[in-house]
C-alpha positions as CSV (number, residue, x, y, z in Angstrom):
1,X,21.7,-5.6,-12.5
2,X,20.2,-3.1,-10.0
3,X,17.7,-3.5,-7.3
4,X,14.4,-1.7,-6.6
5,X,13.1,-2.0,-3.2
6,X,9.3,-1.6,-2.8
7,X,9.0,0.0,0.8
8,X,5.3,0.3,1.6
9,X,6.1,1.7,4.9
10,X,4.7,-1.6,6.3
11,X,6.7,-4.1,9.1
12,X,6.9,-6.6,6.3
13,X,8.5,-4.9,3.7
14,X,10.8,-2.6,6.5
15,X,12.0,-6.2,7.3
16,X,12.6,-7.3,4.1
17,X,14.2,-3.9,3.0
18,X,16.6,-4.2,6.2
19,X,17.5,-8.0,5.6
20,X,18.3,-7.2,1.9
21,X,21.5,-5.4,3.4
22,X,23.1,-8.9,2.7
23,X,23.3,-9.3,-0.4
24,X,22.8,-5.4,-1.9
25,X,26.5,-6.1,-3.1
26,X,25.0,-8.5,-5.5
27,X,23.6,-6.0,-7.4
28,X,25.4,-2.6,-9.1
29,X,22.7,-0.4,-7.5
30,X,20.0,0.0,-4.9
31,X,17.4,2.6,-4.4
32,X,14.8,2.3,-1.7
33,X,11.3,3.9,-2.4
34,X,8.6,5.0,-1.0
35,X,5.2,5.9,-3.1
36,X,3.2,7.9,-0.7
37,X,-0.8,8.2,-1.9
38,X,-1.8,11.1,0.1
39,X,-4.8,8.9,2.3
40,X,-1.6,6.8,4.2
41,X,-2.1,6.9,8.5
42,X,0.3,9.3,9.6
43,X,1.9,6.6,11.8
44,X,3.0,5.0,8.5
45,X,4.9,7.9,7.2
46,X,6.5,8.3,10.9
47,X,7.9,4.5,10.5
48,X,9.3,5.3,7.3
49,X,11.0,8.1,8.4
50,X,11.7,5.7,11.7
51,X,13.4,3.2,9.6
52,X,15.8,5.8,7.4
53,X,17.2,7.5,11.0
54,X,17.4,4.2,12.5
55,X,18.2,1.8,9.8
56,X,20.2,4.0,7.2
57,X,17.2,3.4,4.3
58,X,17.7,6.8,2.7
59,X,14.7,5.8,1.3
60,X,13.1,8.0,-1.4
61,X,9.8,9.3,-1.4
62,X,7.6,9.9,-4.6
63,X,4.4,10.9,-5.0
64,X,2.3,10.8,-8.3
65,X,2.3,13.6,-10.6
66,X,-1.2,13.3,-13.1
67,X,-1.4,15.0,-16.0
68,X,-4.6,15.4,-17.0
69,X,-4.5,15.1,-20.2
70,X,-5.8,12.0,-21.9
71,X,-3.0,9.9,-23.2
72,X,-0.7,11.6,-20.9
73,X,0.9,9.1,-18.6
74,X,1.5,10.0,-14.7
75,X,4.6,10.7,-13.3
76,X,6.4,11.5,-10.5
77,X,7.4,14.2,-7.9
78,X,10.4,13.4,-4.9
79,X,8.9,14.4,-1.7
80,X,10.1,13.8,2.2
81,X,8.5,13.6,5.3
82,X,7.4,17.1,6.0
83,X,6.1,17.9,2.5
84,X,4.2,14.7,1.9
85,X,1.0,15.1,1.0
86,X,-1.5,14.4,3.6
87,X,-5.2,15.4,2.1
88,X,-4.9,12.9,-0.5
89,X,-3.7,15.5,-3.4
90,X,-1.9,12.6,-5.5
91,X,-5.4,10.2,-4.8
92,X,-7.7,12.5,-5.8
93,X,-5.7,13.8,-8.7
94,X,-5.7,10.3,-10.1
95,X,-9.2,9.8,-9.4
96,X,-10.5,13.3,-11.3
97,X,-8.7,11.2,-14.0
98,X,-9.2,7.8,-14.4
99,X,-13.0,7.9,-11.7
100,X,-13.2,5.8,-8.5
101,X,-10.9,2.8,-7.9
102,X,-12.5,-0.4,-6.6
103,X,-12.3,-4.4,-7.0
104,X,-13.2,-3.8,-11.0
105,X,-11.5,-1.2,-10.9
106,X,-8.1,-1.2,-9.7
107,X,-6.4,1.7,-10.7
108,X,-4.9,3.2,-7.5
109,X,-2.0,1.1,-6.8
110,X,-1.3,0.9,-10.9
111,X,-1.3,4.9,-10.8
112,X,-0.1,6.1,-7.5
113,X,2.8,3.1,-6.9
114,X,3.7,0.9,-10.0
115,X,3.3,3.9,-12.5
116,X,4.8,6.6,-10.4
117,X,7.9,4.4,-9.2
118,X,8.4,3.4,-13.0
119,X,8.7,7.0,-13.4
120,X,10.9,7.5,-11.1
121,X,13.2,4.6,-11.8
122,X,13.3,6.2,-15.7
123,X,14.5,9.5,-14.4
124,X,17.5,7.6,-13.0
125,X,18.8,6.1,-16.5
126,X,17.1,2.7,-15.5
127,X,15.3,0.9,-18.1
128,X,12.8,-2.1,-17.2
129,X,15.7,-5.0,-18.2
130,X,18.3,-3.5,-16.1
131,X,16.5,-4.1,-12.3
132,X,14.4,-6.2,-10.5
133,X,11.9,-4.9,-7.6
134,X,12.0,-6.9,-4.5
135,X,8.2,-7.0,-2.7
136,X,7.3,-7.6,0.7
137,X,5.0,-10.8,0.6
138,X,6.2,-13.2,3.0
139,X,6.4,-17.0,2.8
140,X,2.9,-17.1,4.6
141,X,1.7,-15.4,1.7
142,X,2.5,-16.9,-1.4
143,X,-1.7,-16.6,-2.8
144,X,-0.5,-13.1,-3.2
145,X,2.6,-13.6,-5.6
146,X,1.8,-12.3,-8.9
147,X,0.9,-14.3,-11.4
148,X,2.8,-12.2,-14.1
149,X,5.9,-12.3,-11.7
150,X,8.6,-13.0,-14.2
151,X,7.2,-10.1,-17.1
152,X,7.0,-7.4,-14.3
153,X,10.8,-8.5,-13.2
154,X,9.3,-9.1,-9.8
155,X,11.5,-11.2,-6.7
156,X,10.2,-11.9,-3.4
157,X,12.8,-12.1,-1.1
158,X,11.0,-13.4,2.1
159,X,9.5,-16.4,0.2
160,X,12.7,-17.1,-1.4
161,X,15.9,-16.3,0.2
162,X,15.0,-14.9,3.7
163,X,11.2,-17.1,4.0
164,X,9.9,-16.1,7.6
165,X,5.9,-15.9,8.1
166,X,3.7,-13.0,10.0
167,X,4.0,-14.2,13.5
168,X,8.4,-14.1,12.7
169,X,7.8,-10.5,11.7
170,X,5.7,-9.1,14.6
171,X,8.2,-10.7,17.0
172,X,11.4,-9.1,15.5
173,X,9.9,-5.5,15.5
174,X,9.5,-6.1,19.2
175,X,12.9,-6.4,20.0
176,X,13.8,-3.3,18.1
177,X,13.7,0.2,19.3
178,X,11.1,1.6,17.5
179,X,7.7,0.0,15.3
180,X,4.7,0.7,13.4
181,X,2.7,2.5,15.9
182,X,-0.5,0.9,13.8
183,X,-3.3,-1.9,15.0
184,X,-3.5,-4.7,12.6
185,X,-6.8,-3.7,11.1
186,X,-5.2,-0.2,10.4
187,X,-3.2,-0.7,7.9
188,X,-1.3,2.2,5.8
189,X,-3.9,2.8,3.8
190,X,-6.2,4.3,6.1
191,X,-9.7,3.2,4.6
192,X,-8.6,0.8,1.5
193,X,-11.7,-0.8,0.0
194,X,-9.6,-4.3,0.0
195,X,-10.4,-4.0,3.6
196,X,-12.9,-7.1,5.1
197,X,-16.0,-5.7,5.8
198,X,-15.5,-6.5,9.2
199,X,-12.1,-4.1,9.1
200,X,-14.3,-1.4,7.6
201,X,-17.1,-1.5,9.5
202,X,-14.7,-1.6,12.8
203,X,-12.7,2.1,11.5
204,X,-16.2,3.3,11.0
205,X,-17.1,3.1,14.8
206,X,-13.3,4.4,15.9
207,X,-12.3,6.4,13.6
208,X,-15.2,7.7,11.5
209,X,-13.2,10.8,10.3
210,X,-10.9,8.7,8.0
211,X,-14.3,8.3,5.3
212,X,-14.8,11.5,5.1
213,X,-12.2,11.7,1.7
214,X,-13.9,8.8,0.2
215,X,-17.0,10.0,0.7
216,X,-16.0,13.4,-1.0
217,X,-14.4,11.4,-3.6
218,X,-17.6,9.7,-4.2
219,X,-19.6,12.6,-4.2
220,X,-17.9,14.7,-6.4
221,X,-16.2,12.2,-9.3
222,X,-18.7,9.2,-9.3
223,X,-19.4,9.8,-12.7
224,X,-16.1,9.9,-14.0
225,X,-15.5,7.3,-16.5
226,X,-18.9,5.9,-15.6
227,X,-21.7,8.1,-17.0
228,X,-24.2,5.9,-16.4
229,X,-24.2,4.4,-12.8
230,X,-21.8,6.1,-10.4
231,X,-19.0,3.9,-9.4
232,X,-18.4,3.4,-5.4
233,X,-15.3,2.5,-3.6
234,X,-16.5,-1.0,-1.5
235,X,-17.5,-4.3,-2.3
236,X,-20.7,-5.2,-3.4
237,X,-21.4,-1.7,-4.7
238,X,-21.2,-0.3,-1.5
239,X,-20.8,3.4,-0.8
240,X,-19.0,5.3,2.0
241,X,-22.4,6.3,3.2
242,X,-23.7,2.2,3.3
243,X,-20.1,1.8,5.3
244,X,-21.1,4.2,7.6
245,X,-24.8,3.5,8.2
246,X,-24.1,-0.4,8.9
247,X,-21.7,0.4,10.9
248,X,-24.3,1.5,13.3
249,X,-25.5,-1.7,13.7
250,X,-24.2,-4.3,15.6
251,X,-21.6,-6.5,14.3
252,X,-18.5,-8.6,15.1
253,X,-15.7,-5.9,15.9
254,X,-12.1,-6.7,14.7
255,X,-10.0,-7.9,17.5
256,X,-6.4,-8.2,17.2
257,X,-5.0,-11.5,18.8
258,X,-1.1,-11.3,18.1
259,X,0.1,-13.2,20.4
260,X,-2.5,-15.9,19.2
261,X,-2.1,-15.6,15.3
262,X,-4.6,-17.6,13.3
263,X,-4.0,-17.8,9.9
264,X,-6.9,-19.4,8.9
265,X,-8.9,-16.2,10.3
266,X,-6.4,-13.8,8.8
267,X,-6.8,-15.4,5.1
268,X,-10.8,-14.9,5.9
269,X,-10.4,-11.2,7.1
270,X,-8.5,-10.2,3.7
271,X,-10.5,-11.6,1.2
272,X,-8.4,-8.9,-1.4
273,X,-5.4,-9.2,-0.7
274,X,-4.7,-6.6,1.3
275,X,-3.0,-6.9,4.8
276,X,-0.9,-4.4,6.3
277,X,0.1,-2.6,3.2
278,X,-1.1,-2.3,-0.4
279,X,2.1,-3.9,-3.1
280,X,2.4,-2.8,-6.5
281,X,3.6,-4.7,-9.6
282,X,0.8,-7.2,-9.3
């Protein structure tokens, strides 16, 4: 049986990828990947780099490769650190495709993570009954576990073997030499729409730049797949422009409070799912 590790360039998974040294002998082969989307902070790409200097990973990096032809599946493309994609090539490729990705919707990590891994893992000789991925959720975080688990050949290796919770997490980065140089309401992702509203509305007033890809994306492919009513990226049928606009008003900001975690405030601050780091094979 071989492994597949599911880095998402977060802390969690980076953990769980680094305590998964202890048993990798288990299991014939490993591979480490990494499906970069294009729209990732920079900071996140940094850490993964980071973490294969400093922690051996030699983790791979894929991006997705869409064909645009209908009934053609996407695949994959190895990139690395300098040749990554940075203006969201692989998200807007998937997106002239298959339209704009939201809570109905949920095409982004299917396309640019599950499918392009899969990919990937094919063009090594691997078919689906000869590994098992291993995903980042931690024991805090078992309302995320897929529900479909045991058909997708899923484990999760910090609720089962190695459980630890957030506040665990955040304290072992600090006693290493190097961490995710993100705030909590960051996230890799830079703008996901599983975001709170609160999140959102909180990168609108620091870092308004960031919208200015889904707001293109909007723009320019609302229609796709969706003749009739544009489709939008945020909850509630909210645009990138509504994002924007409220943010102008006043509001609750995000504030991070690590060394005060509250999980009950956590749970209502991701209301889909979607913490530090977006996990495929859900």
């Amino acid at each position: 049986m071989n492994l597949h590790i599911a880095f998402s360039g977060g802390r969690t998974s980076a953990y769980m990828s680094e305590r998964l040294k202890e048993i990798e002998h288990k299991y014939d082969k490993v591979v480490r990947v990494f499906a970069n989307t294009g729209q990732e902070n920079e900071a996140t790409l940094q850490f993964v780099k980071d973490c294969d200097d400093n922690l051996g990973f030699n983790t791979v990096w894929v991006e997705a490769e869409v064909n645009p032809i209908p009934g053609k599946g996407t695949t994959h493309r190895i990139v690395n650190f300098e040749t990554a994609s940075r203006d969201g090539r692989p998200f807007e490729d998937v997106i002239k495709k298959y339209g704009i990705p939201n809570q109905t919707w949920q095409i982004c990590s299917r396309e640019l993570k599950e499918v392009t891994v899969r990919s990937y893992l094919r063009s090594l000789g691997w078919k689906r009954k000869d590994y098992v991925s291993a995903i980042g959720i931690r024991a805090d975080e078992v309302h995320r576990v897929s529900a479909n688990m045991v058909k997708q050949r899923v484990i999760y290796p910090l609720i089962e073997q190695f459980p630890v919770d957030k506040p665990f997490v955040l304290d072992w980065w600090r006693k290493q030499s190097f961490d995710l140089q993100l705030r909590e309401h960051q996230g890799n992702c830079k703008w996901c729409w599983k975001k709170s509203k609160r999140k959102l509305l909180t990168l609108a007033i620091e870092t308004p730049e960031i919208f200015k890809f889904p707001a293109r994306m909007e723009e320019q492919y609302g229609h796709v797949g969706h003749e009739e009513k544009p489709r939008v990226f945020f909850r509630n049928r909210e645009s990138t422009k509504d994002i924007l606009n409220q943010s102008k008003h006043q509001f609750d900001m995000w504030r991070e409070s690590p060394e005060n975690y509250d999980l009950f405030r956590e749970l209502i601050d991701e209301p889909g799912g979607c913490s530090e780091s977006c996990e495929p094979f859900k």
